[in-house]
C-alpha positions as a Python dict, from the first residue, in 0.01 Angstrom:
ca = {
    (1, 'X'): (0, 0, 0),
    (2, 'X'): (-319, -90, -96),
    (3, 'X'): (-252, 12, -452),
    (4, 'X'): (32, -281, -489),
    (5, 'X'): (-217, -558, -356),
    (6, 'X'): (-503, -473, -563),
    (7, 'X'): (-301, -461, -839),
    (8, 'X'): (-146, -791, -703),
    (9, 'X'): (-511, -951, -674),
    (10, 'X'): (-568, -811, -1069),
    (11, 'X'): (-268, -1020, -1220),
    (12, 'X'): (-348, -1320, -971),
    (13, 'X'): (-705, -1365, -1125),
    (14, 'X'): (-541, -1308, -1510),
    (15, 'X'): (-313, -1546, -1379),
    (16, 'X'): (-583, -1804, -1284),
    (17, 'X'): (-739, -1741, -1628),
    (18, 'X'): (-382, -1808, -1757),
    (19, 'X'): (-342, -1489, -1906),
    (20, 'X'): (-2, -1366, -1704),
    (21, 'X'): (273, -1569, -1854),
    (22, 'X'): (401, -1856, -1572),
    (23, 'X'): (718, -1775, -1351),
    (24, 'X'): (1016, -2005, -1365),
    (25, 'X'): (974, -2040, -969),
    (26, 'X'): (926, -2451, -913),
    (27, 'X'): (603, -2558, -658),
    (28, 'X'): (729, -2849, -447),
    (29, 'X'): (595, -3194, -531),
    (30, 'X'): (663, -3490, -323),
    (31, 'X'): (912, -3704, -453),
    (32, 'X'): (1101, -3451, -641),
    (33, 'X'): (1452, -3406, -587),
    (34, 'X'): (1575, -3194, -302),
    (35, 'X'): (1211, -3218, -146),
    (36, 'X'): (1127, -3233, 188),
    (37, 'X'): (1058, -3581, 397),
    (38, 'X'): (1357, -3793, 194),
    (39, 'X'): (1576, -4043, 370),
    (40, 'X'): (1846, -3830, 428),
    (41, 'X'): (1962, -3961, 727),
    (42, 'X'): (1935, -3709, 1018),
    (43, 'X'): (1599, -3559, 950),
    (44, 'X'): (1261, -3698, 972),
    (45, 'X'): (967, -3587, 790),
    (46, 'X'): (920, -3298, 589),
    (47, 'X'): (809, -3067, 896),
    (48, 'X'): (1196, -3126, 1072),
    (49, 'X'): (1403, -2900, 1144),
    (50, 'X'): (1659, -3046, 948),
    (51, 'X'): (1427, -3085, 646),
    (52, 'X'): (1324, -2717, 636),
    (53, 'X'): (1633, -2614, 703),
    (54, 'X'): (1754, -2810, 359),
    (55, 'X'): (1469, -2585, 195),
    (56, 'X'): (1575, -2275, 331),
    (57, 'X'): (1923, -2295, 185),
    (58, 'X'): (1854, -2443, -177),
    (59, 'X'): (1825, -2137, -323),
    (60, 'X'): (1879, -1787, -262),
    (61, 'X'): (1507, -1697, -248),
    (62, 'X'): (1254, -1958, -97),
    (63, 'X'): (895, -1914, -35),
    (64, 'X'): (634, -2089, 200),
    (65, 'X'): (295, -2077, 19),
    (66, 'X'): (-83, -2181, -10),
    (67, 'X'): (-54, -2303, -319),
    (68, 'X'): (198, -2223, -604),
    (69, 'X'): (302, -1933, -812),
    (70, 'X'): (106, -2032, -1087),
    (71, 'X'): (-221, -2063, -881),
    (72, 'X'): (-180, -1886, -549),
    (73, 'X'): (-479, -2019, -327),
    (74, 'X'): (-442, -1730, -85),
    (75, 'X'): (-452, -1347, -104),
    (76, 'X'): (-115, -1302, 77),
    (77, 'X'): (44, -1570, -99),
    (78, 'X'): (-85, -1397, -431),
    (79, 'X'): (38, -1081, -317),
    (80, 'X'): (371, -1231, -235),
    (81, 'X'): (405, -1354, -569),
    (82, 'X'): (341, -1071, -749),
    (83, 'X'): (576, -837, -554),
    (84, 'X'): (838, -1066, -652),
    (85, 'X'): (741, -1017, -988),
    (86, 'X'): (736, -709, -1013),
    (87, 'X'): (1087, -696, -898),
    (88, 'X'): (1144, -931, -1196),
    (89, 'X'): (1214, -1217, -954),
    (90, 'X'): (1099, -1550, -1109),
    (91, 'X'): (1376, -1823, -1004),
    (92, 'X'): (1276, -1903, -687),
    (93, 'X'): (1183, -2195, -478),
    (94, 'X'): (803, -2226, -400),
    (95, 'X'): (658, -2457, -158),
    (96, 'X'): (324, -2546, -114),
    (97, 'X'): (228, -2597, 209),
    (98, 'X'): (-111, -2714, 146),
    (99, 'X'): (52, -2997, 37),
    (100, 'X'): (195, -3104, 315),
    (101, 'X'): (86, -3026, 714),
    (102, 'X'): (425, -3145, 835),
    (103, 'X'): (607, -2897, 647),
    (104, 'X'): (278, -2630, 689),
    (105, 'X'): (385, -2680, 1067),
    (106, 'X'): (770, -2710, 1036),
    (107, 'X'): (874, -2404, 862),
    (108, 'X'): (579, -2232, 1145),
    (109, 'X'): (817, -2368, 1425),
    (110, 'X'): (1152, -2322, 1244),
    (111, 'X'): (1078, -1925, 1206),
    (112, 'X'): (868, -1884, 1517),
    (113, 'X'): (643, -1705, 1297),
    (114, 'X'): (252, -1819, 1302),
    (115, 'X'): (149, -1738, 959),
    (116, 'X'): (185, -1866, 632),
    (117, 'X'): (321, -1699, 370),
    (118, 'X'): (727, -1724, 403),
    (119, 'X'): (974, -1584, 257),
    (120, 'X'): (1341, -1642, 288),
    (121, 'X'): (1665, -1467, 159),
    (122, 'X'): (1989, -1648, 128),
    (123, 'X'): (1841, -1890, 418),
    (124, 'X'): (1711, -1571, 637),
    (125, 'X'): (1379, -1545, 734),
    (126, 'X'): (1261, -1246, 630),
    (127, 'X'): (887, -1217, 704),
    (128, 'X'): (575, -1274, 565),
    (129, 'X'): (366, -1062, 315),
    (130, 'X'): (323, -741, 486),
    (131, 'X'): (676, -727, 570),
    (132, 'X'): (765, -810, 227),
    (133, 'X'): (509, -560, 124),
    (134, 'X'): (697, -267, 357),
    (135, 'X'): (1004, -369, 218),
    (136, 'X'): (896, -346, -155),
    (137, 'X'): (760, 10, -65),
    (138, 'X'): (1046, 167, 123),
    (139, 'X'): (1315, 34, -125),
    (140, 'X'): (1492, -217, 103),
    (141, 'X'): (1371, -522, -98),
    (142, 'X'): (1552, -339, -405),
    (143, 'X'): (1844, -345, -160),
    (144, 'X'): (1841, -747, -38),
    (145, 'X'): (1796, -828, -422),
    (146, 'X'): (2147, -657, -485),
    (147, 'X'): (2293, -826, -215),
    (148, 'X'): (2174, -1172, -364),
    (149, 'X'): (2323, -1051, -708),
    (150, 'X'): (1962, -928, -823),
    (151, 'X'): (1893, -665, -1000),
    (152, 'X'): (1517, -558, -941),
    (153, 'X'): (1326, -501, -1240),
    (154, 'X'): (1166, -180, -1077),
    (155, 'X'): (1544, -22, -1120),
    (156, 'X'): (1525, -67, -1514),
    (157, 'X'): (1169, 57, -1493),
    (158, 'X'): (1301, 385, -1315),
    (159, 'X'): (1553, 473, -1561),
    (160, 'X'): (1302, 393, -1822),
    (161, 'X'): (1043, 670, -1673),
    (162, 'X'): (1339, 922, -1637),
    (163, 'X'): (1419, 918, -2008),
    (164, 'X'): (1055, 974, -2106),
}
């Protein structure tokens, strides 16, 4: 366990030195397309149900964040991020919810869970970083990849150690 996050905390700080290569995963920016808080008729700001509930669904993997894959401004968000890459996860949907209180509070109330960071699978919540952490260490996460027609890097690596 502790292994996994250190290791996570290494690559976050190369990252912040810009020396891990940047995932493909997109930060939310106000005024983007598909971002939270638009007129869309039956929601509300960013933090309503409705508008979270938009977010949750966009794409198969979604994560609620302090700050963004490229910069994590938290330890568990860093930690988040890197267990995704290591699973060789990179298209997913970041949100920053430093950005935005409404939505730091919305997606709180929408999951009934008090803590920040978020992840979601094919609109599920699934927990936050130590859960995604447990899962990552007792294979499940391998398992809700394949379901979401993702095949987890850590497979390939597997097969790679059993030829040496």
């Amino acid at each position: 366990m502790s292994g996994v996050v250190r290791a996570a905390w290494r690559l976050g700080a190369a990252a912040a030195r810009g020396q891990v290569r940047r995932p493909l995963s997109q930060a939310a920016t106000g005024g983007a397309e598909g971002s939270p808080g638009g007129a869309e008729g039956s929601g509300g700001g960013s933090g309503s149900r409705e508008a979270v509930e938009r977010l949750v669904r966009e794409h198969p993997v979604v994560v609620f964040m302090k700050g963004s894959p490229a910069q994590p401004l938290c330890g568990f968000s860093n930690a988040v991020v890197q267990i995704l890459r290591l699973h060789g996860v990179e298209d997913y949907r970041a949100h920053d919810v430093l950005q935005d209180p409404d939505l730091r509070q919305g997606i709180k109330n929408y999951s009934n869970w008090p803590t920040i960071p978020q992840v979601y699978l094919n609109g599920e919540f699934v927990g936050g970083c130590d859960i995604l952490l447990q899962m990552h260490q007792n294979g499940d996460l391998v398992e809700e990849l394949k379901k979401l027609g993702i095949r987890s890097a850590l497979l390939d690596a597997e097969k790679d150690q059993d030829k040496k």
